[in-house]
N, C-alpha and C positions, 0 to 999 in steps of 0.2 A: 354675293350677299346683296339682298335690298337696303332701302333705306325707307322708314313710314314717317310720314312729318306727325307732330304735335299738334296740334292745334287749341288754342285756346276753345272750350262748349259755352256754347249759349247756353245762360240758363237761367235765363228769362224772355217775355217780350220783349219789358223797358230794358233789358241791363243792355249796352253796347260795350263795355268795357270792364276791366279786372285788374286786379293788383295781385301783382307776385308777391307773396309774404315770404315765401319759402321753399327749396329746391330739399328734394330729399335723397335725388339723387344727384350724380355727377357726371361728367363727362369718364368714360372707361365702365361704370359699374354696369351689373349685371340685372337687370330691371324683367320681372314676371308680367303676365299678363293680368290686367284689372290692379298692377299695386300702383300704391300711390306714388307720383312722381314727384308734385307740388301742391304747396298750399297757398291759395287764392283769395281776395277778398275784393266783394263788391259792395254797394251804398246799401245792401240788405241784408248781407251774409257773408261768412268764411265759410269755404269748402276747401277740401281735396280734391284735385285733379288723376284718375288712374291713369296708366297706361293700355292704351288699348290693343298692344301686341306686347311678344316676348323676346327679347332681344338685347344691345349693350346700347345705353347711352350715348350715340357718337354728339351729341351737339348741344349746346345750354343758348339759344338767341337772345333773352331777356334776362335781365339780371334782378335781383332782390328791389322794390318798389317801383320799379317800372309801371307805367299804365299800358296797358296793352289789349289794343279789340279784340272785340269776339272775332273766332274765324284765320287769326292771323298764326302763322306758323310760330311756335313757342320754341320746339325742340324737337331733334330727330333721331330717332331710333334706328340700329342696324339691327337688320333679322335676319336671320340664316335662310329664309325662302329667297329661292332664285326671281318667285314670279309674285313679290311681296312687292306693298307701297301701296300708296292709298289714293282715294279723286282726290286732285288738288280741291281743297276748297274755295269758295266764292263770298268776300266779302258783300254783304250789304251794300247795294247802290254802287257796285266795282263793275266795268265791263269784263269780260271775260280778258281780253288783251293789257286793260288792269291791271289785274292783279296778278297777271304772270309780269307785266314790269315789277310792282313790286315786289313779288315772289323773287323774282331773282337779282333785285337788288339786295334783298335779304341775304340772299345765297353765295353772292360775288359782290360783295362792297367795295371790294377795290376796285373793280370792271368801273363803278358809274366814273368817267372823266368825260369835262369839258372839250370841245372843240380844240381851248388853248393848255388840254393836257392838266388841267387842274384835276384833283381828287378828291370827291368828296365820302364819306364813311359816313355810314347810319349812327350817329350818337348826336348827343350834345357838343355845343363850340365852347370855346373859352368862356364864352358868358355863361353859361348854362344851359343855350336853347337847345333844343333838339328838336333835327328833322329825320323825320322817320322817311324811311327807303323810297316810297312813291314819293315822296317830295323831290328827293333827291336827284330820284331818276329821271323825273321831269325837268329837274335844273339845267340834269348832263345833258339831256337830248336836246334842250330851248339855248344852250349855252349860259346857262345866267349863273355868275360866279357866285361864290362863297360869299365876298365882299355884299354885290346885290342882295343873296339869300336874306345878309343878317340886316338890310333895310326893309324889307319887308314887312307891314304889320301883321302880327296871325291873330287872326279872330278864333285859333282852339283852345283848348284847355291851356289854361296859364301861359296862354300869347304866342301859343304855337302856328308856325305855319299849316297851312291846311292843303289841301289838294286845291281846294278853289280858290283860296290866295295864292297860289303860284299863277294858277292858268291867268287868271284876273292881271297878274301883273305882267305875264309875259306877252297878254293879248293889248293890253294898254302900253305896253314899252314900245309894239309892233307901229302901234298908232303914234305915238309920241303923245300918251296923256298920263303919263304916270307921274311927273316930275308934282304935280301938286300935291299927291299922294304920298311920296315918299319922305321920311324921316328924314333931315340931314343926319349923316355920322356923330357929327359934332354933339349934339341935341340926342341924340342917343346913348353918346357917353355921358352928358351929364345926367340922364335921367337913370340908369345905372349904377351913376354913382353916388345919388341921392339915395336911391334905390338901398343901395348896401349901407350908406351912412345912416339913414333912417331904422333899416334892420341892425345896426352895429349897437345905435343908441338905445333900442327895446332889448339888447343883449345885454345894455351896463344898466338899466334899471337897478333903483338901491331899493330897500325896504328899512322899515326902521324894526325895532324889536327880534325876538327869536321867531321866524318864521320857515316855515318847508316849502317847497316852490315842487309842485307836479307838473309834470308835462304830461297833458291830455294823451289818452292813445287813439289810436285812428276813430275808432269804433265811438267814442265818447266827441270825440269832434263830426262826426257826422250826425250824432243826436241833437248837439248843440247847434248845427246849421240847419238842421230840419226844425228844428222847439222856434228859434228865431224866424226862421221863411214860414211858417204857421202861423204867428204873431203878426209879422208885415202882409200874409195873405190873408188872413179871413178876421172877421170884426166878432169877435171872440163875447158871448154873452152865456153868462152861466146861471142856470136854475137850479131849486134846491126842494128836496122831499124826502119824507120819512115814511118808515115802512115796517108795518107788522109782518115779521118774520116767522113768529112761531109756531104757524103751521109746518113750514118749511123744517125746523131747526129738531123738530120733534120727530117726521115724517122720517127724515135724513136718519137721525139717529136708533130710530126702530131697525129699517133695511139695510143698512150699510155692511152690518156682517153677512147678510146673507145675498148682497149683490155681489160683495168680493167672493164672496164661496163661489159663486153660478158663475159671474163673467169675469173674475181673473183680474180683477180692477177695481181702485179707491173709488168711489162714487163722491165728491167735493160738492159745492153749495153751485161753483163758477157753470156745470153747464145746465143747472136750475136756473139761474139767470140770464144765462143765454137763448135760454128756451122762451122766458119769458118775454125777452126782448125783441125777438124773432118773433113772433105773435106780434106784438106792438106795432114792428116795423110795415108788415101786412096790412094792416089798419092805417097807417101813416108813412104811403113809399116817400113821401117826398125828403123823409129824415134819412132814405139809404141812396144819396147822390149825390153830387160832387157838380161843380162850377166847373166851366170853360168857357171865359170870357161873357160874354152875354146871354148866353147858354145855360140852362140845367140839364145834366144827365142825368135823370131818374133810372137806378139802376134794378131790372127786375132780379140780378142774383143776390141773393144774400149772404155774402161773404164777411163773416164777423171775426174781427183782428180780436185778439186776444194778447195785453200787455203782460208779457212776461219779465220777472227779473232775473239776471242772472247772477253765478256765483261772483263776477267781478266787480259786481254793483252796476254793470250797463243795464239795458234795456232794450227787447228788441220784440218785435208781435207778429208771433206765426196768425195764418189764418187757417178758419174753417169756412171750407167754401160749400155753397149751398147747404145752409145750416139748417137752412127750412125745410130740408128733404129728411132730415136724420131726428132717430126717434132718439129718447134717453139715454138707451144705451150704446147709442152711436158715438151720441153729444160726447159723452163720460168718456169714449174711449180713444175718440178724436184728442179733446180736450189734454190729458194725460200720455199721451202718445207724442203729442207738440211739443210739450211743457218740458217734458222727459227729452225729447231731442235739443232743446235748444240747452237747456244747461248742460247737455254735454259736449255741444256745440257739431251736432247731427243734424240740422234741420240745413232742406236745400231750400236755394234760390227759390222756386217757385212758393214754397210755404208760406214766403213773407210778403208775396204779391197779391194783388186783387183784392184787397179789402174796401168793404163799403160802408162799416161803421164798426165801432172800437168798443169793448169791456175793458176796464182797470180797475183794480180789486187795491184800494188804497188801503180797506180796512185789514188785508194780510200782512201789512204791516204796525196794526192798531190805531190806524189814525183814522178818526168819528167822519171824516170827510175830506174833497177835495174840489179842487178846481182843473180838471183837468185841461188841457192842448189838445185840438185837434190836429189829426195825424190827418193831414192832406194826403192825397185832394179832397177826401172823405169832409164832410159837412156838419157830423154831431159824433161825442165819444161820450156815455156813461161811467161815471164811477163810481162804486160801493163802497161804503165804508165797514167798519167793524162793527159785529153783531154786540149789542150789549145788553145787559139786563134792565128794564127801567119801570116804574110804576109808572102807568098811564091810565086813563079812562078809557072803560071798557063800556060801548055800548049796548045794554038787551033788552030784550021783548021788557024784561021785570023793571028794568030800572037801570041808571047808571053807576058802575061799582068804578074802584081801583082795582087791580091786578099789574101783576108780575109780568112783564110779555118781553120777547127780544125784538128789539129795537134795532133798525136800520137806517143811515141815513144815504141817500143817492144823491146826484150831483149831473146834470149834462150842461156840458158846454155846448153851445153848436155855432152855427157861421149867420150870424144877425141880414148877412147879405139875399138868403133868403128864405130863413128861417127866423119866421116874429115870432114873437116870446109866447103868442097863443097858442102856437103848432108846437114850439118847443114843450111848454109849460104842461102841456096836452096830455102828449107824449112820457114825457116824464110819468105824469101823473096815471095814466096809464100802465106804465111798466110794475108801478106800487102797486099797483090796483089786482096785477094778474098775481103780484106774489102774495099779498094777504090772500087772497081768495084761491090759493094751492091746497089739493084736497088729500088731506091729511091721512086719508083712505086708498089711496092710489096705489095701484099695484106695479110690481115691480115687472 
């Protein structure tokens, strides 16, 4: 019998890593080809992971919240083919001799020992740290104990050692210059134990009256550190305009049965706005780009996020990528196709990527307006609010009357860093300007 590794997929550019939410299967069961093994979540999205052969379960590598790169062996499958098993794969910026170390430190974790016969095993220590295999194996082979390991600053995720803090220390210990560098023991435990008494004392927090205490889920904390790193990166200025809708509202309500009869789909207000905004943005690239340091990206695709709610109450924005190339009923089919997948929590990795400026439809939840957050690195985000009925002044060739008209209000924030409130204000006022003047004649 073969054996085929797992492997964590790419799936994205920016994603490098994944979090195991959940194993569906087990070590012994009986796993199909394409079923789903585990479910995954990155800073943009939960998926499902399938299996890409047929075969039994021999192996589970990572356990339930583990972070674990793209690329890296997860789990491994036994298949009945004699002449089964898959390329190893190649991590990102791994040599080839790499990552068969830590392939097979993965494989034999009892194998990595010290010169003086020490062992070390791919998990967390006592304290909590964890070094992952390549670390380790580099330890065994430079000799550098457990003791040393746990001195070591890591500069990864939540102070983990890294490939290049190992090598940094075992190249500087060669020299004799690491001692500056190195934490004493001592100084490590107290900072530990602050550490835990700091978190012991945010655990005994009192409250006074009858209150309920939620604990955020993953998903709602990753919103809440993107809403904040938005606010500390861009200088956040927001403009505001009103907007005759009732050519729109009227136009909509003529065709709408007979677009769902022809194309199998609701026709909504959102990819009439989008259409408009996309014209806008043509007249005005500098509102679809994004900052890098001293830099502007002015980006020529038009990628328009789209703020969806979901049934949990989170928040997450598939995109439509090149919106500028799609006619109505692309938009429409696009549009409802996304919306549709994310509340069912269908939409992949790539959906939630590449966006160059943002809709959010504040008014589907009847609120007359908003101030929205830009979704970085993005530069400006539109909000609509609710259509409402209101008596305003209508001007004509005869004269000025009152009329009955529906009523819109819009709202952009953008990034003051290099967007002046002229280019903003512009813009905005532009985007009104394309939906009043929607030809109420238009064919479907």
């Amino acid at each position: 019998m073969a054996t085929v590794d797992l492997v964590m997929p790419k799936m994205g550019e920016s994603i490098m890593e994944a979090t195991i939410l959940k194993w569906h299967k087990q070590p012994g069961d009986h796993v199909k080809m394409d079923e789903t093994v585990l479910e995954i979540a990155t800073d943009k999205v939960d998926t499902e992971v399938p299996s890409t052969t047929e075969g039994v379960m021999e192996e589970i590598l990572y356990n339930v919240n583990d972070v674990v790169p793209v690329g890296t062996v997860i789990a491994r499958i036994k298949t009945k083919s004699e002449e089964g098993g898959m390329e190893e794969p190649q991590l990102p910026g791994h040599r080839p001799e790499e990552f068969v170390a830590e392939h097979e430190a993965t494989r034999h974790p009892s194998s990595l020992r010290t010169p003086s016969g020490e062992t070390f095993e791919p998990t967390s220590n006592g304290n909590g740290r964890f070094y992952s295999p390549l670390v380790l194996n580099i330890a065994a082979s430079e000799g550098v104990s457990m003791s040393e390991l746990e001195n070591i600053p890591g500069t990864g995720n939540e102070g983990r050692v890294t490939k290049k803090d190992i090598l940094q220390y075992v190249s500087q210990r060669k020299t004799g210059n690491w001692k500056s560098q190195t934490r004493d023991r001592k100084d490590v435990a107290v900072i530990e134990q602050r550490a835990e008494s700091a978190s012991h004392e945010s655990q005994l927090t009192t409250y006074t009256g009858n209150v309920e205490i939620i604990e955020m889920d993953r998903m709602r904390k990753l919103i809440a550190e993107h809403m904040v790193r938005s606010k500390h990166t861009s200088a956040h200025v927001t403009s505001f305009m009103e907007a005759d809708v009732s050519n729109i509202v009227m136009w909509r309500e003529k065709v709408k049965k007979e677009f769902e009869t022809r194309e199998g789909t609701k026709i909504t207000f959102t990819p009439l706005f989008i259409e408009a905004i996309v014209r806008c943005i043509k007249k005005f690239p500098l509102i679809n780009s994004s900052v890098e340091g001293d830099r502007i990206i002015v980006k020529k695709d038009i990628n328009i996020g789209m703020a969806t709610a979901l049934p949990n109450g989170n928040l997450i924005v598939p995109i439509i990528r090149n919106a500028d190339q799609l006619n109505l009923v692309g938009l429409t089919k696009q549009v409802n196709n996304l919306a549709d997948n994310a509340r069912n929590g269908r939409l992949r990795a790539d959906e939630t990527q590449g966006g160059t400026f943002t809709l959010t439809n504040v008014g589907s939840f009847g609120s007359l307006m908003g101030t929205p957050i830009i979704n970085q690195p993005q530069v400006a985000i539109i909000a609509v609010g609710v259509i409402k009925k209101r008596p305003v002044v209508v001007e004509t060739p005869q004269g000025d009357s009152i009329a009955i008209r529906h009523m819109m209000y819009l709202s952009l924030s953008y990034d003051h860093r290099i967007i002046d409130g002229s280019l903003g204000a512009t813009f905005l006022t532009s985007v009104a300007h394309e939906l009043e003047n929607f030809n109420p004649n238009r064919d479907i």
